[in-house]
N, C-alpha and C positions, 0 to 999 in steps of 0.2 A: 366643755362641762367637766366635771369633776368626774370622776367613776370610782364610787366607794362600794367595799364589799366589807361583811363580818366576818369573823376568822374566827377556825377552829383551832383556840393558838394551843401550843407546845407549854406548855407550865412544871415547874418542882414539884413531883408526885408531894400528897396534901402533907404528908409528915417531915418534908423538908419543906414545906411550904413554912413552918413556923420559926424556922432557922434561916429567913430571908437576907435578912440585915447579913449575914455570912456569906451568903451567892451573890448578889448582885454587885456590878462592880462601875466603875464610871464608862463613858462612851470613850471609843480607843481612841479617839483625838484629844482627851484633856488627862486619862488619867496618866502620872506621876510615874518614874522610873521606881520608885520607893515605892509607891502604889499596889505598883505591877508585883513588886518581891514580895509582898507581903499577903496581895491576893492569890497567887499561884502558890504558895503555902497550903489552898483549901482542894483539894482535888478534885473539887466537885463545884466551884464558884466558874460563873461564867466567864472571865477572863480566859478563860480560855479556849472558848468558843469565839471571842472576839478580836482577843490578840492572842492568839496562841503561841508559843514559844518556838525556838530553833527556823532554822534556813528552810524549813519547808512546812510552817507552821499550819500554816492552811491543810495540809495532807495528815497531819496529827488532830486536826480539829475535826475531821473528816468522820476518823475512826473513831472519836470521843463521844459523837453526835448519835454514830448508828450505836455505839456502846451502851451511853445513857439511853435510849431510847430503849432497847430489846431489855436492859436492867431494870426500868422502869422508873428510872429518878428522872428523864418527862416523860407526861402522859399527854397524850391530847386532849382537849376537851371534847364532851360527843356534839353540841351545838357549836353552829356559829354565834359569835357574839361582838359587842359592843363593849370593850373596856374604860371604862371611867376609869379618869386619873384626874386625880385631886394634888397639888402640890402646896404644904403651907408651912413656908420661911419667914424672917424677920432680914433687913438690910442693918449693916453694922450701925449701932445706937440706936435703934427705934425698938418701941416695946409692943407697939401693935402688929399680930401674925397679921400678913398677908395670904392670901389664895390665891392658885391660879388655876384654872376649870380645865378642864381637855377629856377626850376622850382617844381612845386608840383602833384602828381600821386599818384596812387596807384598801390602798389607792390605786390607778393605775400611773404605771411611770411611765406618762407621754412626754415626749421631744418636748424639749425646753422650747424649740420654735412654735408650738401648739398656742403656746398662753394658759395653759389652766395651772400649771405649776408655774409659778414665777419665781429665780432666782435671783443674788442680789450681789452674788461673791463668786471672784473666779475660784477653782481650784487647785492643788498641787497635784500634777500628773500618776507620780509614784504612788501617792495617798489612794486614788482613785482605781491604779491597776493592784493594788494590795487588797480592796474589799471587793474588785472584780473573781478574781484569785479565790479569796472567800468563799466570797456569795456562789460559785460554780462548783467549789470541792463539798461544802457543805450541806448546800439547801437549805440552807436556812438564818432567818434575819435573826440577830442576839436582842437587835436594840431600834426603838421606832426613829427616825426623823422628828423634826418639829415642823409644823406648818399654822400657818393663821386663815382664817378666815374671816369674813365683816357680816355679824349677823345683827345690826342695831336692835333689833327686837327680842335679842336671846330666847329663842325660842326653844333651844335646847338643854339649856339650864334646868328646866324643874325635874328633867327628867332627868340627867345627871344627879341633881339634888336626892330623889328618890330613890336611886341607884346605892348612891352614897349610905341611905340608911341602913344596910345589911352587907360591910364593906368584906372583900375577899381577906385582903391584908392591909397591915400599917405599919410602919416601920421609920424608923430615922436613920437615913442614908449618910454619907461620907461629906455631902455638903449641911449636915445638920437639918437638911429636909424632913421635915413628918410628910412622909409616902402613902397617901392612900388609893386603895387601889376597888373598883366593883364590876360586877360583871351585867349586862343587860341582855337577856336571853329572847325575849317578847318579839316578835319577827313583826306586828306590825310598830311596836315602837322604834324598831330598826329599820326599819320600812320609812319613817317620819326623819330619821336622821338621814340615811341616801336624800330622800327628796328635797332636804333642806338644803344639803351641801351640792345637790346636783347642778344645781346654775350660779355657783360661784367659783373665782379660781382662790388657786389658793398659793398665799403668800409663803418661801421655806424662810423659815427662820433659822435652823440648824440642822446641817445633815448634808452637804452638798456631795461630799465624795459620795454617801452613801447611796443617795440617789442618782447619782451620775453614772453609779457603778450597776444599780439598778436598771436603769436608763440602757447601757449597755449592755446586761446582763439579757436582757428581752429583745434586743436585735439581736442579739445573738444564735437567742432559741424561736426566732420566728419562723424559721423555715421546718421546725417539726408540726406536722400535724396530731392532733387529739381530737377526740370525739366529744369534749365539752363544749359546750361556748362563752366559757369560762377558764381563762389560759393561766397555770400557777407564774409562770416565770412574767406574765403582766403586770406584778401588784408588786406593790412594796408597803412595808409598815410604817405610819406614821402616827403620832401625839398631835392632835387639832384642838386648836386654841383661840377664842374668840378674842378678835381685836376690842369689841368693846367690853367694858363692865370686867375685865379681869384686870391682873399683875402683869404687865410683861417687860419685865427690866432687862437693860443690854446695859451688861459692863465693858469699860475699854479694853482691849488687847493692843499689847506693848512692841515693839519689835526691838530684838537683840541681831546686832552685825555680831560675825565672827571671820569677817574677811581678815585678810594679813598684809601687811607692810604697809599701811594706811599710820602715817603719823600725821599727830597733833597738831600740829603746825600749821600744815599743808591743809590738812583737812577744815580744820579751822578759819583759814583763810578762806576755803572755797566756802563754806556755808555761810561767811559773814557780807560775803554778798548779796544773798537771799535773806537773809534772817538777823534780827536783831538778836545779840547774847548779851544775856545777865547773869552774873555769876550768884550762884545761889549758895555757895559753900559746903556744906554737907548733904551728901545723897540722902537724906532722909526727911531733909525739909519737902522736898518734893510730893512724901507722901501724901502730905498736907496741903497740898497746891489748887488750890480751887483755875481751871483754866478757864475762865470766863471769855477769857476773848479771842476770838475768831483764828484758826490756822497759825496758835502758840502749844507749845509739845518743851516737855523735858528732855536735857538730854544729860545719860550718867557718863561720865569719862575717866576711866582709873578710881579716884577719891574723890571725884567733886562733881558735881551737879551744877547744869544750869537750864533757865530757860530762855529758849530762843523762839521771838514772833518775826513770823514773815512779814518781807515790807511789802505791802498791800501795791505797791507804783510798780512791781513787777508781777500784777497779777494777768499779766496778758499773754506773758511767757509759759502759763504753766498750762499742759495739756491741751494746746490749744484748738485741739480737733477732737474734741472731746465735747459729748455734751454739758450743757451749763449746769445742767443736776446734777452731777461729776463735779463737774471744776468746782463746783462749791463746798466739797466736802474734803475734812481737812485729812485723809488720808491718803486720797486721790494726789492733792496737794505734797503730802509729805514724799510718798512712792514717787512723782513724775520727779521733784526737785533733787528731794538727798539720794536714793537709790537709786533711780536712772540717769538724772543728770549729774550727780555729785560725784557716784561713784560706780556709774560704767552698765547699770544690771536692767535691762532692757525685761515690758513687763513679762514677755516669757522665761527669760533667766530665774526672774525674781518667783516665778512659780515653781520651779526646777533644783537652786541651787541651795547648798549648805551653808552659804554662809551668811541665809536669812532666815531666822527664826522666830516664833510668836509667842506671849510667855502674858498672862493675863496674872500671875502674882506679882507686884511691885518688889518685893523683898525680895524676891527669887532674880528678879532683872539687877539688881544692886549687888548681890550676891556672886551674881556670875562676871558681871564687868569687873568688880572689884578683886574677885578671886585670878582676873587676867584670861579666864574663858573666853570670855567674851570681848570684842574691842571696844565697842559701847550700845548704850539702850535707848531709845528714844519711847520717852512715856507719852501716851495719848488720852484724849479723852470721849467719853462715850459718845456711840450718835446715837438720833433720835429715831424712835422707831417712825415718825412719822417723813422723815430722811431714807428710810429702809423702802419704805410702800412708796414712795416717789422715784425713788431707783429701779423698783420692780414695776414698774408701770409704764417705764421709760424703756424698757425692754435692753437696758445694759447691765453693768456688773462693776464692781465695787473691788479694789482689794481683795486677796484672800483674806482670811482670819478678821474682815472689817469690824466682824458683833460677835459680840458674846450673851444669848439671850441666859438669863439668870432665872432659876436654877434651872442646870440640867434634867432633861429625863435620864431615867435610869437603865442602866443595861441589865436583863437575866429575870427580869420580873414574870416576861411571856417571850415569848420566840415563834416567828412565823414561817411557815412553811413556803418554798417555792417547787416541793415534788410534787409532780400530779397529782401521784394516786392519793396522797395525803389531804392534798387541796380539794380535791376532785369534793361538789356538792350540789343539789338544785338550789340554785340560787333566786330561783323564779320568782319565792312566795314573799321576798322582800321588795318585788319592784309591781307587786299587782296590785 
C-alpha cells in the first residue's frame, strides 16, 4: 500500500514568495548548461540547492541550506499539509490550455521489489550516487518526483478544485507553464487523500534517480533509532497525478553518440542490415517527420538526415530473452540493435558511459552532430502512456531517459525535510 504523509514544507519566506518566477529553477536532469549560468547569477534561486556548483557542490549546498534557514529566506510551515499543484500549458499549435491536476506529499520510499512504487526506466549510476551525496549533505528534497495513480472516480479533484480557489502562488515558469500552486491545511480532508491513495500503487513517471537515491538514502539511516514512529529519512516528495480525466503527455527523448573512430561507411554497412535507409536530405526535414510506423527512428549524420525502418524478418533476433512487452517497444528495439549490437555497449555500459547521451530538443541534436560534437543522433518517437503502465506492471524496466512526461514540475517552489527534529509531528489525527 502506498504510505502517504503531509509535510511541514520549507518554503521562500512570504516576501520572496512574490519574486517566485526568479527561484525556481528546472529539475537537475533537464535543466540547460545556459540555464544553469544564468540561474546561479540569483544567489538565492534554488539551483543551487539542486545542482550546486564546484567539485564538492553538495558540501556548499549544505552550508547554503542551514544559511537560508537561520536568515530566514525559508520558513517552515507550522502545519502539515497537502499541496495542490495545478499545471496549465498549451502543446505547439493548439490554442486550447490544457491542465494537469496533482497534488504534493510525502511518500514512503519502499524497495522497488515491494510493488507500491512501480518503475519503468533503468537509471544512470553516477546520476543516482550524485543526489545520494545530496540528499545526506543537505536534508533536504529541492524538487518532488512525479507519480501517477488510477482513481476512475476522481474523487480527489473537487477538493483540489476548492484548494485552488484561494491559490498560494502563480507564476509562469521557463517551459511557459502557468504554475499554480494551494495549500490544504483541514486534517480531516487530508485524512480523505491518505485513505484514498492507501490501496493503490503508484505508477513513477519522472524522478528515478531521485527516488532511487531516496530508496537508498533510508537503508542507509535504518539502523538509527528515534522515538517517532514516524521516520524522516522514510519519505520522499512526490507530485501525484491522476491517470484519468487529466493531461499527461510524454514527449520523445533523442539519443546523441559521441563515440570515436566509428566511420560512415562501416557503420552504415552494419545498420543496413537491420534497417531499411532513406535519405531524407536536409536534417531539418526530420522535424516534421510524422513516424507512424512501427520501430522507424531518424538518423542525423554530419549534414544530412535520414530515416531508417527495421526489417520486421529480423524481429526474433532482437532482445530475445526479454519480455514481449519489451521487445515491442521501439527503444528496447533501438538500444538492443544499434548500441549493443552495432556498436559494442552492453546495457550496463550504456548506463555508465559518455559517449551516450539524451537530448529531448531536436534542434539541439542537429546542432551538436553537425557542429562535429557529436558523431550522430537518432531521433525517436514518443511512447504511449498506456506502454508505460504495461511496463510497470510487468515488473521490468525500459531504457533509461525512455519518457519525458510534459510539463515538468518545478524545482524551489517547497522543499522537504529529511531531519528528524524538523520532521518530527503527530501524525495520528490524519489516519483516525
Amino acid at each position: 500500500m502506498a504510505e502517504l504523509l503531509p509535510l511541514r514544507a520549507w518554503r521562500y519566506t512570504d516576501e520572496l514568495g512574490e519574486q517566485l518566477e526568479k527561484l525556481t529553477a528546472p529539475l537537475f536532469d533537464v535543466v540547460t548548461s545556459k540555464q544553469r549560468e544564468i540561474l546561479y547569477q540569483n544567489p538565492l534561486n534554488s539551483i543551487h540547492l539542486s545542482v550546486p556548483q564546484g567539485d564538492n557542490g553538495h558540501l556548499t549546498a549544505k552550508k547554503l541550506v542551514k544559511q537560508w534557514k537561520s536568515e530566514g529566506i525559508l520558513v517552515q510551515d507550522d502545519l502539515p499539509s497537502i499541496y495542490v499543484y495545478f499545471q496549465y500549458f498549451r502543446l505547439p499549435g493548439e490554442k486550447e490550455e490544457r491542465c494537469r491536476k496533482g497534488f504534493i506529499a510525502q511518500i514512503k520510499a519502499t524497495d522497488w521489489e515491494e510493488k507500491v512504487i512501480l518503475r519503468h526506466e533503468n537509471t544512470i549510476v553516477s546520476a543516482v550516487n550524485d543526489r545520494v551525496d545530496l540528499l545526506r549533505a543537505t536534508e533536504i528534497q529541492v524538487s518532488p518526483t512525479h507519480g501517477l495513480y488510477e482513481d476512475l472516480a476522481q474523487e480527489l479533484e473537487p477538493w483540489m478544485d476548492k484548494a485552488m480557489e484561494k491559490p498560494l502562488y502563480e507564476l509562469e515558469d521557463y517551459q511557459g507553464v502557468r504554475e499554480v500552486f494551494a495549500r490544504i491545511t483541514d486534517s480531516a480532508i487530508i485524512g480523505f487523500f491518505l485513505k484514498t491513495l492507501a490501496p493503490k500503487k503508484v505508477i513513477l513517471a519522472d524522478g528515478h534517480h531521485r527516488l532511487e537515491a531516496a530508496i537508498a538514502y533510508r537503508k542507509e539511516q535504518s539502523e538509527v533509532q528515534i522515538s517517532s514512529s514516524w521516520k524522516a529519512s522514510d519519505y520522499h516528495l512526490m507530485y501525484l497525478t491522476n491517470v484519468y480525466g487529466n493531461h499527461l503527455e510524454i514527449l520523445p527523448t533523442h539519443r546523441l553518440y559521441y563515440g570515436e573512430g566509428l566511420e560512415k561507411e562501416t557503420f552504415f554497412k552494419a545498420i543496413e542490415e537491420w534497417f531499411e535507409i532513406r535519405s531524407m536530405g536536409d536534417a531539418a526535414e526530420l522535424s516534421n517527420y510524422s513516424f507512424q510506423r512501427k520501430n522507424s527512428f531518424g538518423l542525423v549524420w554530419e549534414d544530412a538526415a535520414y530515416i531508417i525502418k527495421f526489417r520486421q524478418d529480423k524481429f526474433d533476433q532482437v532482445a530475445p530473452s526479454a519480455l514481449e512487452v519489451l521487445r515491442q517497444l521501439d527503444l528496447v528495439l533501438l538500444h538492443d540493435v544499434v548500441f549493443d549490437k552495432l556498436l559494442g555497449l552492453s546495457p550496463d555500459q550504456q548506463r555508465n558511459t559518455a559517449f551516450l547521451s539524451f537530448e529531448r530538443n531536436f534542434s539541439r541534436c542537429v546542432q551538436e552532430v553537425q557542429s562535429g560534437n557529436a558523431k550522430f543522433a537518432i531521433i525517436t518517437r514518443e511512447i504511449q502512456l498506456s506502454q508505460v503502465m504495461e511496463v510497470c506492471n510487468s515488473g521490468q524496466v525500459m531504457p533509461q531517459k525512455s519518457t519525458y512526461f510534459y510539463p515538468k514540475a518545478l524545482g524551489g517552489m517547497l522543499f522537504a525535510t529529511v531531519n528528524q527534529e524538523e520532521f518530527n509531528y503527530d501524525y495520528t489525527q490524519y489516519f483516525s
